[in-house]
C-alpha positions in Angstrom: 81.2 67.9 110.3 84.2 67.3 111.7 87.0 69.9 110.6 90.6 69.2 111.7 92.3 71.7 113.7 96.1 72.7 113.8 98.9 70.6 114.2 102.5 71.1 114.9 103.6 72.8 111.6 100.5 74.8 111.6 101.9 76.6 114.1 105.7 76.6 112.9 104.5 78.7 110.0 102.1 80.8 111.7 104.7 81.6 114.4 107.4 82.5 111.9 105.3 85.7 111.1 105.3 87.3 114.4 109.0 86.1 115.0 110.2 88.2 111.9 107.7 90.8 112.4 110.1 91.1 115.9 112.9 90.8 114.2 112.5 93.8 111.8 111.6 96.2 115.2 114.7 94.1 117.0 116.9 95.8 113.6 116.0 99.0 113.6 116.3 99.5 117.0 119.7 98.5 116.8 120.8 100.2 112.8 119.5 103.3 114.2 120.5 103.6 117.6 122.8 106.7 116.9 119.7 108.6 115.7 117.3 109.4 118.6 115.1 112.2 117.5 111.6 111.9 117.6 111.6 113.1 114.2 113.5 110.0 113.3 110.9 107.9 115.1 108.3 109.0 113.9 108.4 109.8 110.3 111.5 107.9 109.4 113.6 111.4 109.4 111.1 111.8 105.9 113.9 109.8 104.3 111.4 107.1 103.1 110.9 106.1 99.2 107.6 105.2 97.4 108.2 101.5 97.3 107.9 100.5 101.1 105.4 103.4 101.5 103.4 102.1 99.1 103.1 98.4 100.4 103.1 99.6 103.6 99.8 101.8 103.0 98.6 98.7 101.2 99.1 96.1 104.1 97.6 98.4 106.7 94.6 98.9 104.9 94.0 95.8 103.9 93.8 94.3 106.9 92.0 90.9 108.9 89.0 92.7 107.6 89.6 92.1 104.2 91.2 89.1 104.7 88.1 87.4 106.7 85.3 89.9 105.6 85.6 90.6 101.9 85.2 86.5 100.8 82.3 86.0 103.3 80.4 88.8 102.2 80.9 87.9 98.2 80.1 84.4 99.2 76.8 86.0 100.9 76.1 89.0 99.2 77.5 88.7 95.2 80.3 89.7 93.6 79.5 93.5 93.6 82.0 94.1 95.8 84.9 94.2 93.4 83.1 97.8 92.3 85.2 98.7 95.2 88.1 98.7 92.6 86.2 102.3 91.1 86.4 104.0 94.5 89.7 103.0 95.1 91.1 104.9 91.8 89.0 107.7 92.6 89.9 108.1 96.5 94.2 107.8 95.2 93.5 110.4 92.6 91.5 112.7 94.9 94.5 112.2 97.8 97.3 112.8 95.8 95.9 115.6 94.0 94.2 117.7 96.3 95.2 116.4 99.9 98.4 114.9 99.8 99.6 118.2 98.6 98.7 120.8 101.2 99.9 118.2 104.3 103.0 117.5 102.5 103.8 121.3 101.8 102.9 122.5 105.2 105.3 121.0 107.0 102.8 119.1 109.8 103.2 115.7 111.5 99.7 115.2 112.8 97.0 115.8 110.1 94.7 117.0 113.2 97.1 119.5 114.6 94.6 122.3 113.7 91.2 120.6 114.2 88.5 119.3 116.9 90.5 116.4 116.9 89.6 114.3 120.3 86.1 113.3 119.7 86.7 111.2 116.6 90.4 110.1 117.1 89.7 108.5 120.2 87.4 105.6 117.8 90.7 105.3 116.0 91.2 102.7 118.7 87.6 101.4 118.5 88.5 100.7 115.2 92.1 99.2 115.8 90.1 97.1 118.2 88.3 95.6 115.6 91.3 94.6 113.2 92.6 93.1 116.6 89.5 91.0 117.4 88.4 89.4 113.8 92.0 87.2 113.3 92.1 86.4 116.8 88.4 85.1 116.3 89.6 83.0 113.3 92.5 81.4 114.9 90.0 80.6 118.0 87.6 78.9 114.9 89.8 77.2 113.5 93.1 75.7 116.1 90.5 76.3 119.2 93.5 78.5 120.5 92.0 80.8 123.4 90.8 84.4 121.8 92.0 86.3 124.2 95.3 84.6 124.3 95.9 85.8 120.6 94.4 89.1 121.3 96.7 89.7 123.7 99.9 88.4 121.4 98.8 90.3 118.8 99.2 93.6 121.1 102.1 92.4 122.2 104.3 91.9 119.0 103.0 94.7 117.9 103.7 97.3 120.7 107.1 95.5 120.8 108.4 96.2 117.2 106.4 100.1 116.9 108.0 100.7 120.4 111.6 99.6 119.2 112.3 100.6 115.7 109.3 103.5 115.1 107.6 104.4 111.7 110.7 102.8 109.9 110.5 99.1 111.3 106.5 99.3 110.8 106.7 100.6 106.9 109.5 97.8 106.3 106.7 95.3 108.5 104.4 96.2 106.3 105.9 94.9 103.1 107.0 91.7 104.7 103.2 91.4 106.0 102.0 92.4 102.5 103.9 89.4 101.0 102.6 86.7 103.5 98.7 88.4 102.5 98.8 87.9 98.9 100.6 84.6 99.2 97.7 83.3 101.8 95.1 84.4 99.2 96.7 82.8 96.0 97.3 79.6 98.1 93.6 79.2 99.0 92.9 80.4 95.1 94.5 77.6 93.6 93.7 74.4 96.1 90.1 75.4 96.1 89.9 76.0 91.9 91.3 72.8 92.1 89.0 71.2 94.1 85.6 72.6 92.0 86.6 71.7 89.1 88.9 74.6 88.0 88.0 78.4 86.8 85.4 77.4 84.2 83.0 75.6 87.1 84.0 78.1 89.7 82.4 80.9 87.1 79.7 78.8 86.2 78.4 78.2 89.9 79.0 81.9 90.9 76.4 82.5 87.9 73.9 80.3 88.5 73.7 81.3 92.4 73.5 84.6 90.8 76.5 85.6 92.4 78.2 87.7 89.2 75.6 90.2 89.2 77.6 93.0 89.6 75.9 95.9 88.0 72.8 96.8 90.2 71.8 100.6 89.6 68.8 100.7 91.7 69.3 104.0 93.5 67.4 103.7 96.5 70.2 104.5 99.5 68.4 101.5 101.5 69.9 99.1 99.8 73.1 97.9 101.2 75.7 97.3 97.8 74.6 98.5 94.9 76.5 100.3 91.9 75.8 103.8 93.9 76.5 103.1 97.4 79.9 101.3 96.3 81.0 103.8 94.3 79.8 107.1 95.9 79.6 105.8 99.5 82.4 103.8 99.1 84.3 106.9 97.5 83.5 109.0 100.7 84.8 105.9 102.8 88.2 105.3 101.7 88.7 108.9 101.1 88.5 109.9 104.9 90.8 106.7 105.2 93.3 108.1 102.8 92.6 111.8 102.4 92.5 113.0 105.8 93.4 110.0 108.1 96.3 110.4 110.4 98.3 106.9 109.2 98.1 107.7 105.9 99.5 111.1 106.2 102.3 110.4 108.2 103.7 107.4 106.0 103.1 109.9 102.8 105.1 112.5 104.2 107.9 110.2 105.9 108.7 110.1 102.0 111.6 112.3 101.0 110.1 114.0 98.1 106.4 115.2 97.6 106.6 113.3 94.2 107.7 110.0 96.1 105.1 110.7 98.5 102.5 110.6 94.9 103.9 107.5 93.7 103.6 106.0 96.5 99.9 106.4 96.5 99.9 105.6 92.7 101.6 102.1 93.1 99.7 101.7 96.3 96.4 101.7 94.0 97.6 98.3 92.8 98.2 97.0 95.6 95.1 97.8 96.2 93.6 96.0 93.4 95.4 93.0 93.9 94.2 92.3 97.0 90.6 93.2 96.5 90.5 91.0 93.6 92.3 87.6 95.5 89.5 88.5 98.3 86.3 88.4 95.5 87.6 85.1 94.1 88.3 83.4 97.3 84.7 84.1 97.7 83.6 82.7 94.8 85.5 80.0 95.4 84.1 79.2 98.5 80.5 79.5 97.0 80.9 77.0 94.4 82.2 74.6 97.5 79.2 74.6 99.8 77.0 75.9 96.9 74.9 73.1 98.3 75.7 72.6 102.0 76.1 76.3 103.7 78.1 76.1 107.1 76.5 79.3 108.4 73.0 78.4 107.9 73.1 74.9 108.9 74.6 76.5 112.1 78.2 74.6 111.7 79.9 77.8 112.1 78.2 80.9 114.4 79.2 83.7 112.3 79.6 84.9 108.9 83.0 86.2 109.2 84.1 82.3 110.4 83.6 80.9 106.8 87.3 81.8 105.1 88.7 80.4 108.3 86.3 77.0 108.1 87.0 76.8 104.7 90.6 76.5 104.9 90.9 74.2 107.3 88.4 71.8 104.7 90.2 72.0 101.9 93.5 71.9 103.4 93.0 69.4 106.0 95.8 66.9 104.4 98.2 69.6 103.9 99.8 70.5 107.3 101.5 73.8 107.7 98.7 76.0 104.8 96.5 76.4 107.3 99.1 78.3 109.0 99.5 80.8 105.9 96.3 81.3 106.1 96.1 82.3 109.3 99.7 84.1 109.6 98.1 85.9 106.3 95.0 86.6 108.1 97.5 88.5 111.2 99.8 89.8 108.6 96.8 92.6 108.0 96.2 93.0 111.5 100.0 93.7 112.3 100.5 95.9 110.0 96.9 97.7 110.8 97.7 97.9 114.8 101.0 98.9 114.1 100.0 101.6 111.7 97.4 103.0 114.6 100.0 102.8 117.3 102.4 104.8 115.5 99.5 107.4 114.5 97.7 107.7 117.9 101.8 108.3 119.5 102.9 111.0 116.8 99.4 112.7 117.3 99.8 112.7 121.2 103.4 114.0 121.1 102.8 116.7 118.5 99.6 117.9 119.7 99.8 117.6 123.6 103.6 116.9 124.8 105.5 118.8 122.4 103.1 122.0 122.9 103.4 122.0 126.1 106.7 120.8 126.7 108.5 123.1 123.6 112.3 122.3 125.1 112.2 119.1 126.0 115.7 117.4 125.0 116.0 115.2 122.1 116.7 111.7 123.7 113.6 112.7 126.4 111.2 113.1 123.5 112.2 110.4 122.1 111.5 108.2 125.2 108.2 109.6 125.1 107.3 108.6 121.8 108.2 105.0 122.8 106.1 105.4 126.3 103.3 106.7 123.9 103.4 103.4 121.8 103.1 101.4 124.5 100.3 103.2 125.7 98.4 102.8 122.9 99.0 99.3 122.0 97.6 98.7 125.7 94.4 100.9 124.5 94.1 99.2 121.6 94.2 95.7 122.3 91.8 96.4 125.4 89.2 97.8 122.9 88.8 94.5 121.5 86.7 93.2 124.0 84.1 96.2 123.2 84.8 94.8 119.3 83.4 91.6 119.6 79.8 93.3 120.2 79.7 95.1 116.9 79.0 92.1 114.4 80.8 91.6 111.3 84.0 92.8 110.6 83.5 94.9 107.4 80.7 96.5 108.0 81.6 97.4 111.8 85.1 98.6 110.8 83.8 100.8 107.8 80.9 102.4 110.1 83.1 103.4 112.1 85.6 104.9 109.9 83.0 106.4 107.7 81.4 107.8 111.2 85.0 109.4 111.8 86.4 110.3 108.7 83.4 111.5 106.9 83.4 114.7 109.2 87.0 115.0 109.2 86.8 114.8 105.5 84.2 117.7 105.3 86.1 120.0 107.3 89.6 119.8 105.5 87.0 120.1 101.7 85.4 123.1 103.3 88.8 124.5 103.9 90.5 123.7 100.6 87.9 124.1 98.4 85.8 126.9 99.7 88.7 129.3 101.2 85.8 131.7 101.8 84.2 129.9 104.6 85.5 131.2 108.3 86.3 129.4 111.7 82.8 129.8 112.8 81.5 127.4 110.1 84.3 125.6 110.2 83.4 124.6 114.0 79.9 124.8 113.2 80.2 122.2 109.8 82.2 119.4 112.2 80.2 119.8 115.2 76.9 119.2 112.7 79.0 116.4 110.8 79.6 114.4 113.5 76.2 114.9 115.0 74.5 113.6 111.8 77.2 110.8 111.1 77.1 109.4 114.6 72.9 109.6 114.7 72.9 107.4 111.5 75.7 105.5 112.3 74.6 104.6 115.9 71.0 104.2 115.3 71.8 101.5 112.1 73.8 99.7 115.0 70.7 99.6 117.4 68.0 98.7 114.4 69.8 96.9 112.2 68.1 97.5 108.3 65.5 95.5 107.6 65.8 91.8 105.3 64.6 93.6 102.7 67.4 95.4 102.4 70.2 93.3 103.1 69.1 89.4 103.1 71.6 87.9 101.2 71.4 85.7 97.8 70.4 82.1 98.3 72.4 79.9 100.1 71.6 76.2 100.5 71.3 73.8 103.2 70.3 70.2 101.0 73.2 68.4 101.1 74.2 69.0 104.6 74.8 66.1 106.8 75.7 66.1 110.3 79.2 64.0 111.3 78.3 59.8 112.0 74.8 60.7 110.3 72.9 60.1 107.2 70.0 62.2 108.3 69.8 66.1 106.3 69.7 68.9 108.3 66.5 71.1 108.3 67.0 74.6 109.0 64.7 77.1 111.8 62.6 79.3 110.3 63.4 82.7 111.0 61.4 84.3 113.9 59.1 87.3 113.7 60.7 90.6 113.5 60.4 92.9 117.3 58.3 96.3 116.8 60.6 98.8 115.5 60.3 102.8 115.3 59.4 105.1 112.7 63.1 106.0 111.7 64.1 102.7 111.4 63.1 101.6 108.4 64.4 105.1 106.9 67.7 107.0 108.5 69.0 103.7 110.9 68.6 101.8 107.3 70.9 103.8 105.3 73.6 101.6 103.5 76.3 101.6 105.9 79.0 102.9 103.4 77.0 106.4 103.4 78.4 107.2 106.9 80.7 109.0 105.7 78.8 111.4 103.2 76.3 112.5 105.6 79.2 113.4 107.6 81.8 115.2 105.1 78.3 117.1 103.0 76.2 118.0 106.4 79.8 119.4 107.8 80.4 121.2 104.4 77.3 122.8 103.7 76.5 123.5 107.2 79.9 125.6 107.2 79.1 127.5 104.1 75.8 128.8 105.7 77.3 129.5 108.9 80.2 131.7 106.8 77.5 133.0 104.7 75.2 134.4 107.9 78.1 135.4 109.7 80.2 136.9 107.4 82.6 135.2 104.4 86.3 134.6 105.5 88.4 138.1 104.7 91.0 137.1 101.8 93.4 138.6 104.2 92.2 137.4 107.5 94.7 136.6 110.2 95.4 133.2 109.6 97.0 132.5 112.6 93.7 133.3 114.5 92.3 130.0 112.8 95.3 128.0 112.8 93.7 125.4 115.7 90.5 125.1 114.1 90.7 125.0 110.1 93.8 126.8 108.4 97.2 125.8 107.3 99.4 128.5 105.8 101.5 127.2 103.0 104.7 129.0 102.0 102.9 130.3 98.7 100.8 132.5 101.3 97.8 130.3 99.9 95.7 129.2 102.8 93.9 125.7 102.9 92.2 123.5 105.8 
């Protein structure tokens, strides 16, 4: 069919977001000029409150992923993704409870100052790649604007407003970018409602394609979503995002109180909601619109994760400008994502390497640094697109890999906190053994994909598709046979993606408690400073945790 592209205001609106989004770095650089600490760069002199914290956390997390992902896979898959909304409260409550506490009170900057840090934070940019890659790839679908054009202006404005005006111009980025999000959703809410015949026929088509079935309990870890894997898996998932992840962390404790650093997660949670819940009715939405005619399988589009961009540019085709939202709502995730793992990977270099080794380095000199490091790692980072685009859709590649990292991660700081018995060599052992199982299901599900069984999605319908200047309907391939497979694909590769992260964070705690247990349980008044680079942090209460 044939699907207008952008016009002149399309690109007014969508070039307004990366113009303030310059402007805010441009600001700070300027307001806080006089203040040249690395301190001050990085964690905001921890002067922040919970407001712009918490739509900061919000915006970087819901990023391009959610934006693109989330709608095509209700659209494919059902509407059980809004279960998501369970983990979320769970993975807040478990943060600012147990984690937030013993990060906030120790006094750190990096959350992976005393850990085997290198091997998974290096996929922190494998994953920032990702976020970099999937709006790119919608602006390319729908303007047929070159990808690596807008790859490489996302890494631009991004680098340019983290390098100026540090953690402070990309928490206040963040809220802006937050507002553009949800306004991009609600727009495409309400045009398409309008367009199928309001809420009532939107509901109505979602449960006749069987698209409201929600509550599947079939516990067989196979199966990609059901009640389970959302809920457990997807508790694991988010909590190595939020618990022990780097960008997190550092925005909580840039807050000036540990209570403001709570509420920020507390408010954060419905932010989180929000969003998840404009994503599962956008994709709703776009099921009862090509209810009949699917653009993926009739081949008009060559990905799942192209359909929210394709769909806007339908409904809105008479409305110049919209499509612009849409796609400046689309980046406004992916700025504030990039931004967020800029900032991270710059305060975790200085801390752990530079600052180390360089103790007396002058003020202004570190603070040089810091920049050099954010420019370095928006170069990294917008590189690692490329290898991005090889890794399939959006949300499941981005949550592999942050359930292959964090769950790990996420074992060893549990081991530590909640088992203060267990000693440095199963501490080292229990990671070591969590990445190694993590990264053997997670890389083996990437190379054998599970099987249809498994994952097919609902129906989806081809009858009423028409090619442009034709009457004739198009007929659809049948699918070809499936290749020979081994004996652990159909089993461990065919895990639901969003148990990554469990295999990683319960293989590295229990491995650690044997190792403890056969090598001998952790003295209550060990050294701690012998274990500070591996496990322990020492809090001022003389309690020790991971």
């Amino acid at each position: 069919p044939d699907i207008k592209k952008f016009v002149a205001w399309d690109y007014v609106v969508f070039a307004i977001l990366f113009l303030v989004s310059a402007s805010i770095g441009v600001f700070f650089a300027v307001k806080e000029r006089k203040k040249k600490t690395s301190k001050e760069f990085l964690v905001g002199g921890k002067q922040m409150t919970c407001g712009p914290i918490a739509f900061s956390l919000t915006s970087s997390f819901m990023s391009a992923v959610t934006v693109l992902g989330t709608p095509s896979e209700v659209y494919r898959y059902g509407a059980s993704f809004v279960l998501f909304f369970l983990s979320y409260t769970l993975v807040i409550i478990f943060t600012a409870e147990i984690y937030l506490p013993v990060f906030y009170r120790s006094g750190i900057t990096s959350t992976y100052e005393v850990t085997f840090k290198y091997i998974i934070f290096l996929l922190q940019i494998l994953y920032t790649g990702i976020v970099v890659y999937a709006p790119s790839l919608a602006l390319n679908q729908v303007t047929g604007f070159d990808l690596w054009g807008s790859v490489a202006a996302t890494g631009i404005v991004c680098t340019f407003y983290c390098t100026l005006g540090g953690l402070k111009a990309v928490v206040w980025t963040d809220a802006f970018q937050m507002i553009v999000m949800v306004a991009g959703f609600v727009t495409v809410l309400i045009r398409g409602t309008s367009l199928n015949g309001g809420s009532a026929k939107v509901w109505e088509d979602a449960h006749e394609g069987s698209r409201l079935n929600i509550f599947d309990f079939d516990v067989d870890p196979l199966r990609r979503h059901t009640f389970w894997t959302i809920v457990i898996g997807g508790t694991f998932t988010w909590l190595g995002l939020y618990g022990v992840n780097q960008s997190t962390i550092q925005r909580c404790i840039s807050c000036k109180s540990e209570k403001h650093a709570k509420l920020a997660l507390y408010l954060n949670l419905l932010g989180l909601w929000i969003v998840l819940v404009c994503a599962v009715f956008c994709g709703l939405v776009m099921y009862s619109h090509y209810k009949s005619c699917d653009p993926w399988t009739a081949a008009f589009i060559s990905a799942p994760d192209q359909l929210m961009p394709y769909f806007v540019m339908d409904i809105f085709s008479s409305m110049p400008g919209v499509p612009g939202l849409f796609v400046a709502c689309a980046f406004s995730g992916t700025l504030s994502t990039v931004a967020a793992s800029i900032n991270a990977l710059a305060t975790v270099t200085f801390e752990d390497l530079v600052k180390k080794g360089f103790p007396n380095l002058p003020e202004k000199m570190s603070t040089w640094i810091s920049k050099g490091l954010c420019i370095l790692y928006g170069v990294l980072c917008t590189s690692m697109a490329a290898a991005a685009s090889l890794l399939g859709g959006v949300v499941q590649a981005s949550l592999s890999i942050h359930g292959m990292c964090g769950g790990p991660m996420l074992g060893l700081f549990t081991l530590g906190i909640v088992f203060p018995c267990a000693n440095w060599k199963g501490a080292l052992g229990g990671l070591l053994s969590g990445i190694s199982l993590a990264f053997w299901a997670g890389t083996g599900s990437f190379i054998y994909p599970a099987p249809p069984t498994k994952s097919i999605p609902l129906q989806l319908s081809t009858f009423n598709c028409t090619l442009a200047n034709s009457t004739e309907a198009l007929v659809t391939a049948a699918p070809t046979e499936a290749s020979e497979r081994p004996l652990l694909a159909d089993t461990w590769y065919s895990l639901s993606y969003l148990y990554f992260s469990a295999i990683g964070c319960v293989g590295c705690a229990i491995t650690g408690l044997l190792i403890s247990f056969i090598t001998g349980w952790c003295s209550k008044h060990t050294d701690a400073h012998t274990h500070t680079h591996i496990y322990i942090y020492t809090y001022r209460n003389k309690h020790t945790f991971a």
